[in-house]
C-alpha positions in Angstrom: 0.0 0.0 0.0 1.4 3.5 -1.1 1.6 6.1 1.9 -1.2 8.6 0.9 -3.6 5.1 0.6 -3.0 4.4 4.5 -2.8 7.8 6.1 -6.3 8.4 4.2 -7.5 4.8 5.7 -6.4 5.7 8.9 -8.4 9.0 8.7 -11.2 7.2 7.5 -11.2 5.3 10.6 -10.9 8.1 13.0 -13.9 10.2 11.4 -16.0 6.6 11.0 -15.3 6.0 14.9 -16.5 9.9 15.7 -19.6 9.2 13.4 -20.7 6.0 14.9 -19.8 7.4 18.5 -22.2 10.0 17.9 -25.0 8.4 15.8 -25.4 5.3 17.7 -24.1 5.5 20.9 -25.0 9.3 21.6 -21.1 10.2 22.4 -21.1 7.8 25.7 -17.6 6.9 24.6 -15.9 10.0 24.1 -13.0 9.0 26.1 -12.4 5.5 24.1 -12.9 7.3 20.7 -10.6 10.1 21.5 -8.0 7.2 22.8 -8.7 5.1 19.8 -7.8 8.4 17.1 -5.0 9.6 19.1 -3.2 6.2 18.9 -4.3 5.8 14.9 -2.6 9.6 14.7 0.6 8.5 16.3 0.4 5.1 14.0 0.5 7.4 11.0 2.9 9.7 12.1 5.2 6.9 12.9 4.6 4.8 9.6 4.9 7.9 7.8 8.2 8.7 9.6 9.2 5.5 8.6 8.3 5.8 5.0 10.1 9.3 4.5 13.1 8.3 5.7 13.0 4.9 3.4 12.4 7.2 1.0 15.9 9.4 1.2 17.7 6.5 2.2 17.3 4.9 -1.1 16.9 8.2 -3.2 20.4 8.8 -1.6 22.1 5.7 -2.7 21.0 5.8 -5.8 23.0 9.5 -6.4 
């Protein structure tokens, strides 16, 4: 999977979690669903640390 394609998943999950917190269970779980997106966030931070710096590693060999 290309970077974009999972940091866009993973934002898809956070706003589906917000959506169904608030439809269906009337925001009881506010403090799960804020846990739950600030531990996707810091998944996609870190996987897209981890791509950028594959990235120049192997842009900088090739040179």
């Amino acid at each position: 999977m290309k970077t974009y394609q999972v940091l866009f998943l993973l934002l898809f999950i956070m706003h589906l979690a917000t959506l169904i917190n608030v439809t269906i269970f009337d925001g009881e779980w506010n403090g799960i669903v804020l846990a739950v997106s600030n531990l996707l966030f810091l998944a996609g931070a870190v996987f897209f640390g981890v791509e950028s710096r594959a990235r120049k590693k192997v842009k900088g060999e090739g040179v």
